[in-house]
Each structure stands twice: as structure tokens, then as C-alpha cells.
N, CA and C atoms as an extended XYZ file, in Angstrom:
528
Properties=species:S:1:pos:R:3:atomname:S:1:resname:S:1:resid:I:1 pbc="F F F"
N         0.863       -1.185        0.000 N   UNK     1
C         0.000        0.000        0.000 CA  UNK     1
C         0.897        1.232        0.000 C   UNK     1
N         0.496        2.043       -1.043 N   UNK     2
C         1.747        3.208       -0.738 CA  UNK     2
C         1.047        4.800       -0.892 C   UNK     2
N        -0.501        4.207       -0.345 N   UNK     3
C        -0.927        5.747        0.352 CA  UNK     3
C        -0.352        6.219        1.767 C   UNK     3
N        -0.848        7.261        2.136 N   UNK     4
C        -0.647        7.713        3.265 CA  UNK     4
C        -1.957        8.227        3.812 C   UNK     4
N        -2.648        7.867        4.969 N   UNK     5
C        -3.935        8.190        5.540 CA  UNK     5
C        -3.822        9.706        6.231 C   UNK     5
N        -3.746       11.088        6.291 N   UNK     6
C        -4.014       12.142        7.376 CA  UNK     6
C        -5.040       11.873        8.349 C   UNK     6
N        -3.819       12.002        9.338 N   UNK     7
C        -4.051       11.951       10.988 CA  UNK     7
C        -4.851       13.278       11.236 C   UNK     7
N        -4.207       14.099       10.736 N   UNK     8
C        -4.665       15.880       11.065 CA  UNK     8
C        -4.046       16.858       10.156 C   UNK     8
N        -4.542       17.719       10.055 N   UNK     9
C        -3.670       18.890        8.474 CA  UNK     9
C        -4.293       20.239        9.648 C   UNK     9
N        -3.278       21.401        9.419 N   UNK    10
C        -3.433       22.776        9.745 CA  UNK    10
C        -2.893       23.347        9.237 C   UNK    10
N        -3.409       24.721        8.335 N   UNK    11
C        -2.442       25.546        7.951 CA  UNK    11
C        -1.573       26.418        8.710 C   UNK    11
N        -0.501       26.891        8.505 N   UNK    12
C         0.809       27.145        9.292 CA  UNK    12
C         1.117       28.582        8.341 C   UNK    12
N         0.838       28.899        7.588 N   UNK    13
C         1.048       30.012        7.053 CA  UNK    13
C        -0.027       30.353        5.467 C   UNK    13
N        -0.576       31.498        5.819 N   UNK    14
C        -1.390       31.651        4.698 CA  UNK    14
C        -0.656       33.386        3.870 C   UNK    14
N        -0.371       33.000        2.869 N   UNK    15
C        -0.136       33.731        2.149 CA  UNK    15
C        -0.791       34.542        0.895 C   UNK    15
N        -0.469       36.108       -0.133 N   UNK    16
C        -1.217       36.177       -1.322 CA  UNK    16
C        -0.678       34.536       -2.215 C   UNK    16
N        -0.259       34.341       -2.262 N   UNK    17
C         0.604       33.599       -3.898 CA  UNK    17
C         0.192       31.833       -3.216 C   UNK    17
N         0.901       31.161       -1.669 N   UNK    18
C         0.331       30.173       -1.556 CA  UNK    18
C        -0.196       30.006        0.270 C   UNK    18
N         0.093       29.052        0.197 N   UNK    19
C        -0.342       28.717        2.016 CA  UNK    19
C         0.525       27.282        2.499 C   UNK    19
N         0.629       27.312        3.314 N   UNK    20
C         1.388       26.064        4.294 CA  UNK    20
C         0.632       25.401        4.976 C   UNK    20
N         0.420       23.637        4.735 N   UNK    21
C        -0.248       23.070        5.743 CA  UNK    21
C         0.364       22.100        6.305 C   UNK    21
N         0.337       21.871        6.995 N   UNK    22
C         0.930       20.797        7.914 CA  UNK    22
C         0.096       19.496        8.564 C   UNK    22
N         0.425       18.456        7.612 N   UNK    23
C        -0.249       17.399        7.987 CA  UNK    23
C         0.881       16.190        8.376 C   UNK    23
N         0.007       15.420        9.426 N   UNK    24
C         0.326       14.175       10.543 CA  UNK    24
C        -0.541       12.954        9.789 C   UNK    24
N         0.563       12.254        8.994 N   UNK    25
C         0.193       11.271        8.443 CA  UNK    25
C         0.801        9.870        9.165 C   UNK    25
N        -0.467        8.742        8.508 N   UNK    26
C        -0.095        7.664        8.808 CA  UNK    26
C         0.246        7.008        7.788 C   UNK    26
N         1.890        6.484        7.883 N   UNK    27
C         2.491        5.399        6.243 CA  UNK    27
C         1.951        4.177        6.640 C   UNK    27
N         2.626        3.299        5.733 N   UNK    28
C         2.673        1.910        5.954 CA  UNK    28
C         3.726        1.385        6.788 C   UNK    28
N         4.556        2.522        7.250 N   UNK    29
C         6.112        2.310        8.434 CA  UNK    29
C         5.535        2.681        9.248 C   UNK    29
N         4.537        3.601        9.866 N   UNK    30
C         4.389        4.543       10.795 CA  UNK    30
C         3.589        5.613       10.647 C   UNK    30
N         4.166        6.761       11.305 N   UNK    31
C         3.843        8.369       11.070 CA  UNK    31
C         4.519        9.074       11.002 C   UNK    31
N         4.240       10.440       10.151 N   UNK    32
C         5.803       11.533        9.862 CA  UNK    32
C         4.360       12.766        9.429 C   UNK    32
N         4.922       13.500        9.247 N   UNK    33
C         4.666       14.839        9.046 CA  UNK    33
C         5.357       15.036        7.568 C   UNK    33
N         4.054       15.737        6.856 N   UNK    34
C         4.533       16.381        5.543 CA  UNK    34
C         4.488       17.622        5.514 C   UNK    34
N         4.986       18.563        4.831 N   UNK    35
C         4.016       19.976        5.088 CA  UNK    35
C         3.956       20.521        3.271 C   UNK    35
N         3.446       20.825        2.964 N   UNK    36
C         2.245       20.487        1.419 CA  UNK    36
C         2.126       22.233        1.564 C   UNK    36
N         2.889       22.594        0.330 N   UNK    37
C         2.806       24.447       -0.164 CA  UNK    37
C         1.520       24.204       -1.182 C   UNK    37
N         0.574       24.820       -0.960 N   UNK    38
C        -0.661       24.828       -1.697 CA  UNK    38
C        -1.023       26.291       -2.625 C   UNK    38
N        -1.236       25.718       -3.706 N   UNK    39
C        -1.477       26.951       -4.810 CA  UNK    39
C        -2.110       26.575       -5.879 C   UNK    39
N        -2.663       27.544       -6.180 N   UNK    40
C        -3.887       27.843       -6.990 CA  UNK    40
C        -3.813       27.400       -8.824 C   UNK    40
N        -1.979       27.573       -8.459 N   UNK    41
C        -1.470       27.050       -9.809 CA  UNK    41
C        -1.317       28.157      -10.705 C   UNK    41
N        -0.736       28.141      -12.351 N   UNK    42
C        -0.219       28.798      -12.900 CA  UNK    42
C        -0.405       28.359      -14.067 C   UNK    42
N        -0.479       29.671      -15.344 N   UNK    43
C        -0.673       29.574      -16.630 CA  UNK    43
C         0.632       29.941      -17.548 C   UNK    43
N         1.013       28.820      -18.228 N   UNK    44
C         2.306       29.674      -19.004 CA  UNK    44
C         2.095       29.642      -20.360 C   UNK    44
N         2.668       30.812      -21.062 N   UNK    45
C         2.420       31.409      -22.178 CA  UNK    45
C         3.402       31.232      -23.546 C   UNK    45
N         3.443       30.146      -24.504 N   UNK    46
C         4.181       30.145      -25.335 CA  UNK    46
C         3.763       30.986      -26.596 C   UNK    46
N         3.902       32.130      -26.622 N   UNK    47
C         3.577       33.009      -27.460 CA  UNK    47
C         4.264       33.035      -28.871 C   UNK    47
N         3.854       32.661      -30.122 N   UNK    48
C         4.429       33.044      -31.207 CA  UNK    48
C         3.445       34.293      -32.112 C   UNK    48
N         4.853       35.073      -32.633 N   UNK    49
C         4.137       35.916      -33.386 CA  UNK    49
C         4.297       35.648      -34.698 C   UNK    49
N         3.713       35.840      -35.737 N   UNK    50
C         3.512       36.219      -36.733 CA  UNK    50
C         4.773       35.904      -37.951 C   UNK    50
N         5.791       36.166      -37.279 N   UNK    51
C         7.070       36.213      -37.819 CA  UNK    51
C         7.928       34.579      -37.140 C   UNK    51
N         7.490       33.675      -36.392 N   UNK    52
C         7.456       32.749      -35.847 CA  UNK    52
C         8.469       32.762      -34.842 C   UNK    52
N         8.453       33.876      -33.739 N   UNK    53
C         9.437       34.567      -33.159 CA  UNK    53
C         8.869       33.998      -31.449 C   UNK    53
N         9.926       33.731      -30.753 N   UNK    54
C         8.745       32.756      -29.135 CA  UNK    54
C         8.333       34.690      -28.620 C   UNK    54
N         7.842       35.323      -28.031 N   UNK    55
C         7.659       36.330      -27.146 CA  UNK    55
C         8.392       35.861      -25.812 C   UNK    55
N         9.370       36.366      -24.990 N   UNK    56
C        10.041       35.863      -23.475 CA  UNK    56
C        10.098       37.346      -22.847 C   UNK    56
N        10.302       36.961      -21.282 N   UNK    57
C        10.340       38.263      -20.867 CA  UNK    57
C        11.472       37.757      -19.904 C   UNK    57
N        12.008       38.893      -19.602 N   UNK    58
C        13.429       39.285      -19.012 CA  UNK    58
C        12.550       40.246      -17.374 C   UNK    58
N        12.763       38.901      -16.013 N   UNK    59
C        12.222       39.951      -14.546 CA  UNK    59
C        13.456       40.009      -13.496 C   UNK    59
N        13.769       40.297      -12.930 N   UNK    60
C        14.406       39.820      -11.661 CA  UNK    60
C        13.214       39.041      -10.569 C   UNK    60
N        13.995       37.655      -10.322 N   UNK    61
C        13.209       36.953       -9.516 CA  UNK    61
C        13.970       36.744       -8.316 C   UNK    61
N        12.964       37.540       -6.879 N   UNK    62
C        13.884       37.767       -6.127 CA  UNK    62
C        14.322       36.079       -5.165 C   UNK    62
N        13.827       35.358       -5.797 N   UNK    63
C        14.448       34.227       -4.908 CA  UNK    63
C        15.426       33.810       -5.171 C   UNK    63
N        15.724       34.003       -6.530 N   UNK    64
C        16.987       33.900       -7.066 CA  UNK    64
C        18.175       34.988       -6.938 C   UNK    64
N        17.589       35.948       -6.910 N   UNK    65
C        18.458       36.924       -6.655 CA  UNK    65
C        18.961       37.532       -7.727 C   UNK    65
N        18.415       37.358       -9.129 N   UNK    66
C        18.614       37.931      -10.682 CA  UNK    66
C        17.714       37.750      -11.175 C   UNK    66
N        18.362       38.236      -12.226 N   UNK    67
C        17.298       38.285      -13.533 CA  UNK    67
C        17.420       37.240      -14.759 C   UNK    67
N        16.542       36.578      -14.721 N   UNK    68
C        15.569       35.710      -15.696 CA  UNK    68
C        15.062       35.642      -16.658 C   UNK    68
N        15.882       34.973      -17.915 N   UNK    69
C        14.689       34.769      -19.060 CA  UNK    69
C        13.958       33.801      -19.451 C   UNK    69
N        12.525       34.042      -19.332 N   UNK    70
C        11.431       32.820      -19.303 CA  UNK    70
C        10.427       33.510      -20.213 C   UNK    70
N         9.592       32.181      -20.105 N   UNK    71
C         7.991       32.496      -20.847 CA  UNK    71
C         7.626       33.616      -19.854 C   UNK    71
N         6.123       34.114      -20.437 N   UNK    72
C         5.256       34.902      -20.033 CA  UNK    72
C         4.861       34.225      -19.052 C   UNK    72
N         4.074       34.216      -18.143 N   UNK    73
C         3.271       32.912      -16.581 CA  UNK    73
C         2.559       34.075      -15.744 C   UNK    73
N         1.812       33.290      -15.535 N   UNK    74
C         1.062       33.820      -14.225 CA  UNK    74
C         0.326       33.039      -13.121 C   UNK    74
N         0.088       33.142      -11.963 N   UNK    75
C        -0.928       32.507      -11.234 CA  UNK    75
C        -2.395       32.262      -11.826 C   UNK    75
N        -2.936       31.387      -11.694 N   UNK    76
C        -4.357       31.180      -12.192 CA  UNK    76
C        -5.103       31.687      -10.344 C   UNK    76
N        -5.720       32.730      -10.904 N   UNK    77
C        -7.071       33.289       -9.452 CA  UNK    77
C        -7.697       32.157       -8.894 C   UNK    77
N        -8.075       32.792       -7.722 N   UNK    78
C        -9.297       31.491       -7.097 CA  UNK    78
C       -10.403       31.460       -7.821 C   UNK    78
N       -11.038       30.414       -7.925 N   UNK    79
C       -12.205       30.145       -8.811 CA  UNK    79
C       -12.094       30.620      -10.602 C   UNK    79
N       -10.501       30.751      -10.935 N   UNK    80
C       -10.322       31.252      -12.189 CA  UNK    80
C        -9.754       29.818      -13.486 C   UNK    80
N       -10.274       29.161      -14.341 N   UNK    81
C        -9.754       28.612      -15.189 CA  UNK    81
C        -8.583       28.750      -15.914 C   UNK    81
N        -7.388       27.473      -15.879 N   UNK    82
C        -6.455       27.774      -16.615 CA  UNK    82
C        -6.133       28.556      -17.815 C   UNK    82
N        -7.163       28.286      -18.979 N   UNK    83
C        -7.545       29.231      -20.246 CA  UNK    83
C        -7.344       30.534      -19.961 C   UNK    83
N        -8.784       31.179      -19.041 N   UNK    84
C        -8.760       32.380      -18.821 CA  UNK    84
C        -7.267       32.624      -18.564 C   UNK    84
N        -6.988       32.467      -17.684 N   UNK    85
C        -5.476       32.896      -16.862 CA  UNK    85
C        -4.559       33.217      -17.596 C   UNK    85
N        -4.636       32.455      -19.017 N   UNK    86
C        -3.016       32.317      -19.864 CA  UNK    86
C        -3.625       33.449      -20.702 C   UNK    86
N        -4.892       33.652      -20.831 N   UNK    87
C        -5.280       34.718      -22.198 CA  UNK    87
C        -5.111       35.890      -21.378 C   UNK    87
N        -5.568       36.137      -20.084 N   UNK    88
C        -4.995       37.381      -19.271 CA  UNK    88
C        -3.674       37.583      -18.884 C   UNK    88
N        -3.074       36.471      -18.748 N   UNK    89
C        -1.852       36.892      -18.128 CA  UNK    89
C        -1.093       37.262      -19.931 C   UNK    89
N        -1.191       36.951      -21.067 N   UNK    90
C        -0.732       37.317      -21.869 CA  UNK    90
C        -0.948       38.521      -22.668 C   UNK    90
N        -2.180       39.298      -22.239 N   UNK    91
C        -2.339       40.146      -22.553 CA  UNK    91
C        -2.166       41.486      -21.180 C   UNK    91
N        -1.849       41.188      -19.971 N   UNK    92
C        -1.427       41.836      -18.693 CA  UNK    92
C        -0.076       41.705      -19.527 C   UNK    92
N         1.179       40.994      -19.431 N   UNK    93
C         2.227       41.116      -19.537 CA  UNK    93
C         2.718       41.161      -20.791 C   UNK    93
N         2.120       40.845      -22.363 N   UNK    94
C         2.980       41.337      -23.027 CA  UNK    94
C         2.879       42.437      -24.097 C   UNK    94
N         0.948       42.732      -23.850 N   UNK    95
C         0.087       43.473      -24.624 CA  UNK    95
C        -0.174       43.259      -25.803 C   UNK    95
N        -0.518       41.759      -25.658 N   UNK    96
C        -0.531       40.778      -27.034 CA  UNK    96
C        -2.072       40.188      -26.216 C   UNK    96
N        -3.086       39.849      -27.522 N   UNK    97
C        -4.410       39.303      -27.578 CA  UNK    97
C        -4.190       38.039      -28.360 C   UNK    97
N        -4.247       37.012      -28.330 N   UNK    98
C        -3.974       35.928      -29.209 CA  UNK    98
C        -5.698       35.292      -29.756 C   UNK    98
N        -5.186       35.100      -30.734 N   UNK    99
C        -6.625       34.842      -32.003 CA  UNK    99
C        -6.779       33.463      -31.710 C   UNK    99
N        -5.583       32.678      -31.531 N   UNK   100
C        -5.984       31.177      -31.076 CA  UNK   100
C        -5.037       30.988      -29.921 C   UNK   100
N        -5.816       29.835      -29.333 N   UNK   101
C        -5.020       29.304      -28.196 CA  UNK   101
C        -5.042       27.809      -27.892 C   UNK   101
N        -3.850       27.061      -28.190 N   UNK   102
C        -3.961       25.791      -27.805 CA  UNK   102
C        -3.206       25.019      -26.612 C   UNK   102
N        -4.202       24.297      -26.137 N   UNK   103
C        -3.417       23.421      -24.102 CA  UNK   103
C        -1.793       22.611      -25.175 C   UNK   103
N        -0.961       22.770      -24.259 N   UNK   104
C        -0.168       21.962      -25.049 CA  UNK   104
C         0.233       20.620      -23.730 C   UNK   104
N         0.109       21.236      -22.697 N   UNK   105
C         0.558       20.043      -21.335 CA  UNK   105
C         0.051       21.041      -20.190 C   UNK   105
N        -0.220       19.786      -19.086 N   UNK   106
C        -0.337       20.100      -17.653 CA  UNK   106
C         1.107       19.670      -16.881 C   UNK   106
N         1.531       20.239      -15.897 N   UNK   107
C         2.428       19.070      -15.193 CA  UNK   107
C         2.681       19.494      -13.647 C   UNK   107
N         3.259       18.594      -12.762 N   UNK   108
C         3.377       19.494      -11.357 CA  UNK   108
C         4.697       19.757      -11.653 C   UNK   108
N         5.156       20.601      -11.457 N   UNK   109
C         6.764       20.897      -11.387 CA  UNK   109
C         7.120       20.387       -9.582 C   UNK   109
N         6.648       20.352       -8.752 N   UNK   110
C         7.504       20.121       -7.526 CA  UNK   110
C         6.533       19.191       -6.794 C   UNK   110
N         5.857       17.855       -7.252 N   UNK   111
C         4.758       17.569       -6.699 CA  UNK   111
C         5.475       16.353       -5.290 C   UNK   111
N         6.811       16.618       -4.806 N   UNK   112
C         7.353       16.128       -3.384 CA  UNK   112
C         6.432       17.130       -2.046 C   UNK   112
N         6.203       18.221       -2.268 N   UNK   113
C         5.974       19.085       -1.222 CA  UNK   113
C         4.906       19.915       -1.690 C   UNK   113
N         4.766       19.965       -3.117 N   UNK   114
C         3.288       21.443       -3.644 CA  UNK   114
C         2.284       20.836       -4.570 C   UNK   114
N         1.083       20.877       -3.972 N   UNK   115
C        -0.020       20.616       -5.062 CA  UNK   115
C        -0.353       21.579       -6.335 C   UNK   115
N         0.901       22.842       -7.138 N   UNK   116
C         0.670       23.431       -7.628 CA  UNK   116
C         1.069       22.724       -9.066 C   UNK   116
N        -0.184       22.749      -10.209 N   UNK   117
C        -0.213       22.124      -11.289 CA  UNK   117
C        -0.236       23.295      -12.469 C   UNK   117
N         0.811       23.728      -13.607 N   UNK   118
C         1.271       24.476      -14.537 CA  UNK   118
C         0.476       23.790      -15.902 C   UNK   118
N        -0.047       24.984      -16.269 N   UNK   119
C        -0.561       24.505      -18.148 CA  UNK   119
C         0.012       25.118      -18.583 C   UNK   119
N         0.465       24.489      -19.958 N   UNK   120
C         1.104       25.326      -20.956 CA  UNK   120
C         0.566       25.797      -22.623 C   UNK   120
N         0.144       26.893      -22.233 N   UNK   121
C        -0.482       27.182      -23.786 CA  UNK   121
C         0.057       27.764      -24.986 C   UNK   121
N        -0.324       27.074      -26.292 N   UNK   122
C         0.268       28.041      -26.997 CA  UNK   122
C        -0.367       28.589      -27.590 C   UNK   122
N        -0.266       30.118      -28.328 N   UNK   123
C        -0.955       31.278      -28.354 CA  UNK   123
C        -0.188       31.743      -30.021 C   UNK   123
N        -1.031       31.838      -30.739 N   UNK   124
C        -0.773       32.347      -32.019 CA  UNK   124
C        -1.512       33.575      -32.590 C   UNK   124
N        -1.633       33.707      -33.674 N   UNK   125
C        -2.190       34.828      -34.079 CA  UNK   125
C        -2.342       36.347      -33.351 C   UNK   125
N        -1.354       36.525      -32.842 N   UNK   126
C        -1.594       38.013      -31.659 CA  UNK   126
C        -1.883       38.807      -32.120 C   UNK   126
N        -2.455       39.824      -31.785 N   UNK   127
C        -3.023       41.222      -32.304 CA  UNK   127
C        -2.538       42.359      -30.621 C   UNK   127
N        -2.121       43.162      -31.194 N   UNK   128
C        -1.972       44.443      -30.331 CA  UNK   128
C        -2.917       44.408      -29.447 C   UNK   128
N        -2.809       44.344      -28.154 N   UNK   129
C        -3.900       44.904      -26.816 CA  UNK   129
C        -3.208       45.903      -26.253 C   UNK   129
N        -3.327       45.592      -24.507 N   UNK   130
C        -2.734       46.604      -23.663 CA  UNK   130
C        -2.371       46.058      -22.834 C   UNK   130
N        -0.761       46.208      -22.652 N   UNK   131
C        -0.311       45.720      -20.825 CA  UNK   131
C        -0.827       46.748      -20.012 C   UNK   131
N        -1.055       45.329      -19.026 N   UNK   132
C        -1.433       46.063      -17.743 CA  UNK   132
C        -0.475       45.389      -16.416 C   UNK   132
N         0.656       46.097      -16.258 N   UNK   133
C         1.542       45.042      -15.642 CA  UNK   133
C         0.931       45.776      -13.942 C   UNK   133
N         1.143       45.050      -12.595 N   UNK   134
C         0.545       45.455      -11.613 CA  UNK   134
C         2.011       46.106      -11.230 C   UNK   134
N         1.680       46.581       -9.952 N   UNK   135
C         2.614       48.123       -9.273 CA  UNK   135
C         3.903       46.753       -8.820 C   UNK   135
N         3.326       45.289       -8.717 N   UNK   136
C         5.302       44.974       -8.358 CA  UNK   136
C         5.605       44.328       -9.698 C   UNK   136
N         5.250       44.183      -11.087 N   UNK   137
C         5.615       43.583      -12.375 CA  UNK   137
C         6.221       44.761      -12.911 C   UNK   137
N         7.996       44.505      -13.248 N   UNK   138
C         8.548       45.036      -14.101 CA  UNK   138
C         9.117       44.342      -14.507 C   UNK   138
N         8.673       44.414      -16.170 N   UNK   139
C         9.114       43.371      -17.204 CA  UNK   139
C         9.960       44.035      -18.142 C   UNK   139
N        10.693       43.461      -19.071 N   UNK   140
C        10.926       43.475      -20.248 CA  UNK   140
C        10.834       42.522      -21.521 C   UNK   140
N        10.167       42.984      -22.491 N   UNK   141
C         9.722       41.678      -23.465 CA  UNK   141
C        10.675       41.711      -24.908 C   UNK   141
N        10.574       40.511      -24.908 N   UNK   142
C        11.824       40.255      -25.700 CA  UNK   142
C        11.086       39.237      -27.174 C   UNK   142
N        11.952       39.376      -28.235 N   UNK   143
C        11.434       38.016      -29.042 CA  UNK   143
C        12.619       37.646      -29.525 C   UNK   143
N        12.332       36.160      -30.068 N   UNK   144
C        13.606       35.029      -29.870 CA  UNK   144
C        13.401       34.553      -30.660 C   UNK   144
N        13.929       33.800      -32.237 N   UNK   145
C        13.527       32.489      -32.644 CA  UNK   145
C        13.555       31.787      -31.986 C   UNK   145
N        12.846       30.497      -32.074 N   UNK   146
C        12.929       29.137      -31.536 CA  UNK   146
C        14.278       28.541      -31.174 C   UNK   146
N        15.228       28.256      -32.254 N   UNK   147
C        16.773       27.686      -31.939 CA  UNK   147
C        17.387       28.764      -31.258 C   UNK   147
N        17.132       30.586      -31.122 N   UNK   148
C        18.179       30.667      -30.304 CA  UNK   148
C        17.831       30.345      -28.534 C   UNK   148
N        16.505       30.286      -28.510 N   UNK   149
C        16.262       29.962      -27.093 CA  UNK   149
C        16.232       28.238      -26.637 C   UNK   149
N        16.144       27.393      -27.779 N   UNK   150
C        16.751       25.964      -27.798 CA  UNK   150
C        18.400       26.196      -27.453 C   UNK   150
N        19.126       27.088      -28.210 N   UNK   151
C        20.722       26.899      -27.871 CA  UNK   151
C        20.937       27.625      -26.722 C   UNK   151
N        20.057       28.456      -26.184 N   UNK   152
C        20.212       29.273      -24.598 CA  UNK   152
C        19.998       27.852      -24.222 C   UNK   152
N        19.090       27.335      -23.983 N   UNK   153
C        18.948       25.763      -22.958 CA  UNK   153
C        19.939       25.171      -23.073 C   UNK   153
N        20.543       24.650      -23.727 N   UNK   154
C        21.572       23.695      -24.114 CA  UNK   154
C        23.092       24.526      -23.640 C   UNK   154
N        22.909       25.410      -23.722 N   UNK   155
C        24.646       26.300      -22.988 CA  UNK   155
C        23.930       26.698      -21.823 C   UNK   155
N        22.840       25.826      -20.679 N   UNK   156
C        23.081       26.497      -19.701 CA  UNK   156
C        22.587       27.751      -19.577 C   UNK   156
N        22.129       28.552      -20.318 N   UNK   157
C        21.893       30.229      -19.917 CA  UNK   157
C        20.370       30.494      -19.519 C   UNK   157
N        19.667       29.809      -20.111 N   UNK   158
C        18.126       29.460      -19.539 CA  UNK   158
C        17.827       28.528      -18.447 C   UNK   158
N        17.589       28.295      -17.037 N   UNK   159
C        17.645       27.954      -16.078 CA  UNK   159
C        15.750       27.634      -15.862 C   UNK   159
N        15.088       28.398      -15.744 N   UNK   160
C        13.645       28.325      -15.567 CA  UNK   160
C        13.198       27.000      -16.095 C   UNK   160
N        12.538       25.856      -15.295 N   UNK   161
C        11.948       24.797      -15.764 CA  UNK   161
C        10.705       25.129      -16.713 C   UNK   161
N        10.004       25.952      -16.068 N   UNK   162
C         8.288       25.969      -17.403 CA  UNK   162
C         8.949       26.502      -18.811 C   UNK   162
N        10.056       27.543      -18.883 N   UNK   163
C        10.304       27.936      -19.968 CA  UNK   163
C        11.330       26.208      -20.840 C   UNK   163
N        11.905       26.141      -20.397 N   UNK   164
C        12.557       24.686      -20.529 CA  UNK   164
C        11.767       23.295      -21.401 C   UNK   164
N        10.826       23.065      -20.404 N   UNK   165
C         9.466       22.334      -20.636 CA  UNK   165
C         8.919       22.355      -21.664 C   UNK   165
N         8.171       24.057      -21.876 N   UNK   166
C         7.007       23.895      -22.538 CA  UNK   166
C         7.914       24.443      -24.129 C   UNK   166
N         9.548       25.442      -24.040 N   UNK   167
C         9.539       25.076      -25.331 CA  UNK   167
C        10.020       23.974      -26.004 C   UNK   167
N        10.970       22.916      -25.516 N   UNK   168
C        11.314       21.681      -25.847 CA  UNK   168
C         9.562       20.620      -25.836 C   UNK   168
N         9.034       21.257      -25.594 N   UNK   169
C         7.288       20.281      -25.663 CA  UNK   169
C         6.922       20.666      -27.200 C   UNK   169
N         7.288       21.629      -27.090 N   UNK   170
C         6.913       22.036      -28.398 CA  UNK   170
C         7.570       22.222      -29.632 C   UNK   170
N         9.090       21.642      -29.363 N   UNK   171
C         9.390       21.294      -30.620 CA  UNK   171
C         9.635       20.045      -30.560 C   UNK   171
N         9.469       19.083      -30.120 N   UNK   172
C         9.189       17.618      -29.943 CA  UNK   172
C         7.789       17.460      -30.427 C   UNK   172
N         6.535       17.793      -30.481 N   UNK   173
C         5.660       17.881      -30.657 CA  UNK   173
C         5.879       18.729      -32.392 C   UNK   173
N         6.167       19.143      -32.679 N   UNK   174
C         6.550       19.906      -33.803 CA  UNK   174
C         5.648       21.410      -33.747 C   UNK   174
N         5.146       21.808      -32.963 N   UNK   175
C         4.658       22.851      -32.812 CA  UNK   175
C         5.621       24.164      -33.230 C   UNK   175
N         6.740       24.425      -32.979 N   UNK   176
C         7.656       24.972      -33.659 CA  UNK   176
C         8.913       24.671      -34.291 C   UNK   176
């Protein structure tokens, strides 16, 4: 048997972005304590334009302590659908409206400790909107062919797993 039954769960820290719970489980050895980062989850944005160029943005992420080049992403809201999320968060951050949008994968990126589950969409046909980046988003947007952000992965210079992921998903898939 290689469930685990909860004895008891409490949250231990509630946060905007996730929350901490702390549960007293029973294994098939015994009992131990897990503690499970809970979130709402996240939409990421493989944006091509027109010219078959990826859209990436350049943030400082302060856990890292630099600056980052990745896809577009955002949190998906409470009670908000993955879809919605990736068509807002792509038009919040890069002031791009996309004419189509297709799921390309779900996946957990850290599912040892977080129930937070990432979609990855891809987004074609863009048309001009409006960023609306919030008072702590400062971005810069960038466009890339496909191989030079395949040869950033491969020398190491791209680090971010969703950006990693979803564009090697998609040229395995032949999407680009």
C-alpha cells in the first residue's frame, strides 16, 4: 500500500501567492509529518508571433536573486480557469491578444511538497492589446527564434523549468 492516511492537516502560514499546511500522516512504516505548499497554480504562455518569433520576458526573480529569461506565466485566481489565466496573463504582460489558443501540457513541477499544477499554452495569431503590468511587475519583453532559445537551454543560460518544458514540448511535438 503506498498511500498515506491524514491523521490531522493545519495551515501554518497563509499567504497572497500560496499557504502552508501541515499534515500528521499515517504510512505503511508509521507516522511523519509532511508539510504540502498549496497553490492555486499557474498559466504559461508560449507566445508566437507572426514572424514565428517565441515572445520571453526578461524579470528579476527575487528568490533567485537575478534576472531571468522565461515564458510569459502567471498565477491562475481562485475560482479562475487555466484558459482564462493564460489569455490574461498574456495580454497583462505582453500586450498581445492571441486569435488562437492551444493546451499543449499540464504538469506538477515540484509535486514532493506542492499541489501546484502548470498549463502550458500556446498562443498564435496576436493582435496588439494593452499591458497592464501590476505596481510589483517590471518586465521586459523580448522576441527570440525558436533555436536561439533551444541553444540558450543547451549552454546552460536558460535555467527556468516551465520555460525549458514547454519550449522543448513544443518542438518535440513539432509545434515549432
Amino acid at each position: 500500500m503506498l498511500e498515506e492516511k491524514t491523521i490531522s492537516s493545519k495551515i501554518v502560514y497563509e499567504g497572497p501567492v500560496f499557504n502552508v499546511r501541515k499534515h500528521h500522516v499515517k504510512t505503511p512504516g508509521g507516522q511523519t509529518v509532511r508539510d504540502v505548499v498549496e497553490h492555486n497554480g499557474g498559466s504559461i504562455i508560449l507566445a508566437i508571433t507572426d514572424k514565428g518569433k517565441i515572445l520571453m520576458e526578461r524579470q528579476f526573480r527575487k528568490a533567485l536573486e537575478r534576472v531571468v529569461l522565461e515564458l510569459p506565466a502567471g498565477k491562475i485566481d481562485a475560482g479562475e480557469d487555466p484558459l482564462t489565466a493564460a489569455v490574461r496573463e498574456l495580454e497583462e504582460e505582453t500586450g498581445y491578444r492571441a486569435g488562437s489558443v492551444k493546451h499543449l501540457l499540464s504538469y506538477f513541477p515540484t509535486c514532493g511538497y506542492s499541489n501546484e499544477l502548470l498549463h502550458i499554452y500556446l498562443c498564435r495569431d496576436l493582435e496588439p492589446g494593452k499591458k497592464n503590468w501590476d505596481d510589483t511587475e517590471f518586465l521586459e519583453i523580448l522576441e527570440y527564434e525558436p533555436d536561439e532559445i533551444i541553444d540558450m537551454i543547451i549552454k546552460k543560460k536558460i535555467l527556468d523549468s516551465k520555460t525549458i518544458i514547454g519550449v522543448m514540448f513544443a518542438r518535440i511535438t513539432g509545434e515549432i
